[in-house]
C-alpha positions as CSV (number, residue, x, y, z in Angstrom):
1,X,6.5,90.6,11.0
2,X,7.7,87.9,8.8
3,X,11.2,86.2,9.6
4,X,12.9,84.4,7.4
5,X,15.9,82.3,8.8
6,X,18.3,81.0,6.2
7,X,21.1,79.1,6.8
8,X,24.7,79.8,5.0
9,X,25.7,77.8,2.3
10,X,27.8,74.8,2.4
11,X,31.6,75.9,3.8
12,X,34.7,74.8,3.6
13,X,34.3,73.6,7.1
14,X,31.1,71.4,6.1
15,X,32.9,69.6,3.1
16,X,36.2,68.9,5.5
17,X,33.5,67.6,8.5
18,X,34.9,70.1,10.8
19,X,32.5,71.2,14.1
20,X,32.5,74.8,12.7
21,X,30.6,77.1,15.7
22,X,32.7,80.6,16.0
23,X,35.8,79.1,14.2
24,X,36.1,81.1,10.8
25,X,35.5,79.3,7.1
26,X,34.4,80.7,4.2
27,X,31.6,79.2,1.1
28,X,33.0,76.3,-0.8
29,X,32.5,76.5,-4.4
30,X,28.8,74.9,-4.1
31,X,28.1,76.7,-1.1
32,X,28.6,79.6,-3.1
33,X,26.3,78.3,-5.8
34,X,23.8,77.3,-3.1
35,X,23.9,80.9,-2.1
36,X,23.2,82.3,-5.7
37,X,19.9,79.9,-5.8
38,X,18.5,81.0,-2.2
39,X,19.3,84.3,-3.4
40,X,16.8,83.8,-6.4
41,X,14.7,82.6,-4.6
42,X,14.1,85.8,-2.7
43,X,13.5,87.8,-5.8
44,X,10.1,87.8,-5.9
45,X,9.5,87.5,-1.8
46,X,9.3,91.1,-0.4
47,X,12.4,92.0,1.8
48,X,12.8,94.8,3.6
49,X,16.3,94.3,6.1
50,X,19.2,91.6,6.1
51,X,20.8,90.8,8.8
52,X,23.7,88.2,9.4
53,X,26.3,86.2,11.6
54,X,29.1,88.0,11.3
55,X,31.0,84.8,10.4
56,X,31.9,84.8,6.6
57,X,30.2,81.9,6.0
58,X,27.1,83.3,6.7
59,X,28.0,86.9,5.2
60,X,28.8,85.8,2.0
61,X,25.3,84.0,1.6
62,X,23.6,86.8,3.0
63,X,25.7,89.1,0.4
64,X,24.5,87.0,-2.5
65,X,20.5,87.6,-1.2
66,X,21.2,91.4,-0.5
67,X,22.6,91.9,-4.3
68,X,20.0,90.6,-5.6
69,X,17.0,92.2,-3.5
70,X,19.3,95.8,-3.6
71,X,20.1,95.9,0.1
72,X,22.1,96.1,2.9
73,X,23.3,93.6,4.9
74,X,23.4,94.5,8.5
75,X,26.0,92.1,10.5
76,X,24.6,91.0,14.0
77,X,27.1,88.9,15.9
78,X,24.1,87.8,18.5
79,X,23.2,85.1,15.3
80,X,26.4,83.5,15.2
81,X,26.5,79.7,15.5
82,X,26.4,78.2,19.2
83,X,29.8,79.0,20.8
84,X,31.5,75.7,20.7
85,X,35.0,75.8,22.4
86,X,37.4,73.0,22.2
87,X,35.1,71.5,19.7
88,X,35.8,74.3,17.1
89,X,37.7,72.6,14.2
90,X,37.6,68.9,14.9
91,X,35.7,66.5,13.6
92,X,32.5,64.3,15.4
93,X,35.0,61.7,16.0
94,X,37.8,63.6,17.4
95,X,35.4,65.0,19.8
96,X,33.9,62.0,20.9
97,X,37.7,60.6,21.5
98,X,38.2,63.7,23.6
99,X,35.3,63.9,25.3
100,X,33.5,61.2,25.2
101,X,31.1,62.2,27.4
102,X,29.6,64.6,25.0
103,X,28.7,61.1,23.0
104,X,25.6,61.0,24.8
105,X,24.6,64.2,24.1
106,X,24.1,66.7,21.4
107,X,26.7,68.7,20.7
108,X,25.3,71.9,21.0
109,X,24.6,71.7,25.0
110,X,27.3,69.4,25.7
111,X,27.9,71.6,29.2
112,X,31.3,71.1,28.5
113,X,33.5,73.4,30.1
114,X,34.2,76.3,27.5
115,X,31.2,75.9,25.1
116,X,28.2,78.3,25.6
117,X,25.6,77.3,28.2
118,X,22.0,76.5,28.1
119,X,21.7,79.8,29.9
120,X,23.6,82.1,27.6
121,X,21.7,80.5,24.6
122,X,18.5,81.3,26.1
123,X,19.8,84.8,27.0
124,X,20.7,85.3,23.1
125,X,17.5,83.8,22.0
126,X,15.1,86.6,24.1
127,X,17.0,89.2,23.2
128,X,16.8,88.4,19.4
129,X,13.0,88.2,19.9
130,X,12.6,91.4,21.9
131,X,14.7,93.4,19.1
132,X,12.6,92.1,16.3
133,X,9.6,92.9,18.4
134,X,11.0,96.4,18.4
135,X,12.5,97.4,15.7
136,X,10.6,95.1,12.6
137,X,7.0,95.0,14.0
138,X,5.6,95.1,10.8
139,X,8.9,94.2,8.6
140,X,10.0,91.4,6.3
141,X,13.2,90.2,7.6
142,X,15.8,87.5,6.8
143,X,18.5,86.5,9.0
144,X,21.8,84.4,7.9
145,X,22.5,82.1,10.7
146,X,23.4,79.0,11.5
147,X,22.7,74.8,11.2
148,X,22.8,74.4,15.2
149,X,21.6,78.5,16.5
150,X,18.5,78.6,13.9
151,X,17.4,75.0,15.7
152,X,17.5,76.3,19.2
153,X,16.4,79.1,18.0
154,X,13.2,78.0,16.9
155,X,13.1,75.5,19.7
156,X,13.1,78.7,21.8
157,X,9.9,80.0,19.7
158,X,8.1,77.0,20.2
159,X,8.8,76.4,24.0
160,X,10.1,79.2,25.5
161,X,12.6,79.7,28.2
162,X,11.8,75.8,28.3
163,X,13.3,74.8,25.0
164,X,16.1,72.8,25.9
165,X,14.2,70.4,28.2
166,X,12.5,69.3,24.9
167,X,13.7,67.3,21.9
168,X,15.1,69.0,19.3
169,X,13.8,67.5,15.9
170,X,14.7,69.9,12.8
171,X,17.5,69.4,10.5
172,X,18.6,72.4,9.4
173,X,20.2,72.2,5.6
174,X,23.1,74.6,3.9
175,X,20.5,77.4,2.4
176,X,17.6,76.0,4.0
177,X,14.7,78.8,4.4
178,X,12.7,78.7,7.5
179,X,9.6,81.4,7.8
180,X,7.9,82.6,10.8
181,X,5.0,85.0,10.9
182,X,4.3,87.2,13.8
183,X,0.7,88.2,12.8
184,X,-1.0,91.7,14.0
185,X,-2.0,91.7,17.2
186,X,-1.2,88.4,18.1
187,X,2.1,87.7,20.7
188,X,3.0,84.1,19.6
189,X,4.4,83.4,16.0
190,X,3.5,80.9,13.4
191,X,5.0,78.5,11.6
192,X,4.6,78.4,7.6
193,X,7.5,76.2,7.0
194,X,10.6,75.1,7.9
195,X,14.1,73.8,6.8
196,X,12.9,74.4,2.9
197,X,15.0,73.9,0.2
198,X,13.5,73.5,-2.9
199,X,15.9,76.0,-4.8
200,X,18.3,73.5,-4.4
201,X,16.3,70.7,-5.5
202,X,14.8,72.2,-8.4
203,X,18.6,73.0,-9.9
204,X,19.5,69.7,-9.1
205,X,16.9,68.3,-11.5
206,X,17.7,70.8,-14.1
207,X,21.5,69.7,-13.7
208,X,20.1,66.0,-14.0
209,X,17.4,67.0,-17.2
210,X,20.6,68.6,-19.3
211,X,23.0,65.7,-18.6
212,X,20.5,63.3,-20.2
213,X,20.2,65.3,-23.3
């Protein structure tokens, strides 16, 4: 099986600096460019299912891939962004004011009362894996998640149940393609890349190129 996880474009939520996790925002008007270039950039990568966060952030970017590749995309709410709580909708610094406890440690496993736990993270992260394992054995599959979930979640594929006593060192960028392989007859996965966003880049020279002319 190969995986591709793709993060949604940039959101209205992004551009204001809002902490987004289940709280509702839709593409900006780059984040819906963004999703038209990462959509390109699948055209020529073989693709057989979509699946998606059910948040529209992440639906409309996955919309913009499936239109282009002639599929469906199948919604999966188990890929939504970490569960955040009273964080949803405030900024870093109003959070921090709040609780400033949680300025010691990452946002995403702040063990704040109301956010998801370490616990139902890994929960999510297993059962993601054993449904692939199922149903896409030998599939190419894209999912539209996001910034903070595709993180853990590769945390997860590196370390196990074990992920979150590690450090967690990707940055995950608006459109960003990360691609796992699970070769034949072998249980654990590899990594080809991660975070990649040359799509982007190579528009943004382009853009650059045709202002000089």
């Amino acid at each position: 099986m190969n995986l591709y996880l793709v993060r949604h474009g940039e959101s209205t939520g992004n551009v204001a600096g809002k902490i987004q996790g289940w709280k509702d925002f839709p593409l900006s008007n780059l984040g819906r460019d963004q999703a038209e270039l990462v959509a390109e950039y699948f055209k020529e990568l073989p693709l057989d299912y979509i699946y998606s966060s059910d948040l529209i952030r992440a639906s409309e970017t996955a919309e913009a891939i499936a239109t282009r590749k002639n599929l469906s995309v199948h919604k999966w709410k188990e890929v939504r962004e970490v569960h955040l709580g009273p964080f949803q909708g405030l900024s870093r610094q109003e959070i921090f004011e709040k609780y400033p406890d949680a300025a010691s440690k990452t946002i995403l496993t702040s063990g704040v009362e109301g956010t998801e736990t370490i616990d139902e993270l890994t929960k999510r992260c297993q059962y993601i894996v054993q449904q692939l394992q199922i149903a896409h054995k030998n599939n190419n599959v894209a999912i539209v998640s996001h910034g903070g979930f595709i993180s853990i979640f590769l945390m997860y594929l590196i370390a196990g149940d074990q992920w979150h006593t590690l450090h967690r060192p990707f940055q995950i960028g608006n459109t960003s393609i990360s691609h796992i392989e699970w070769p034949k007859n072998r249980r654990n996965p590899i990594f080809h890349y991660v975070n990649r966003t040359t799509h982007l880049v190579t528009e943004a020279k382009l853009n650059s190129n045709m202002r000089l002319l």
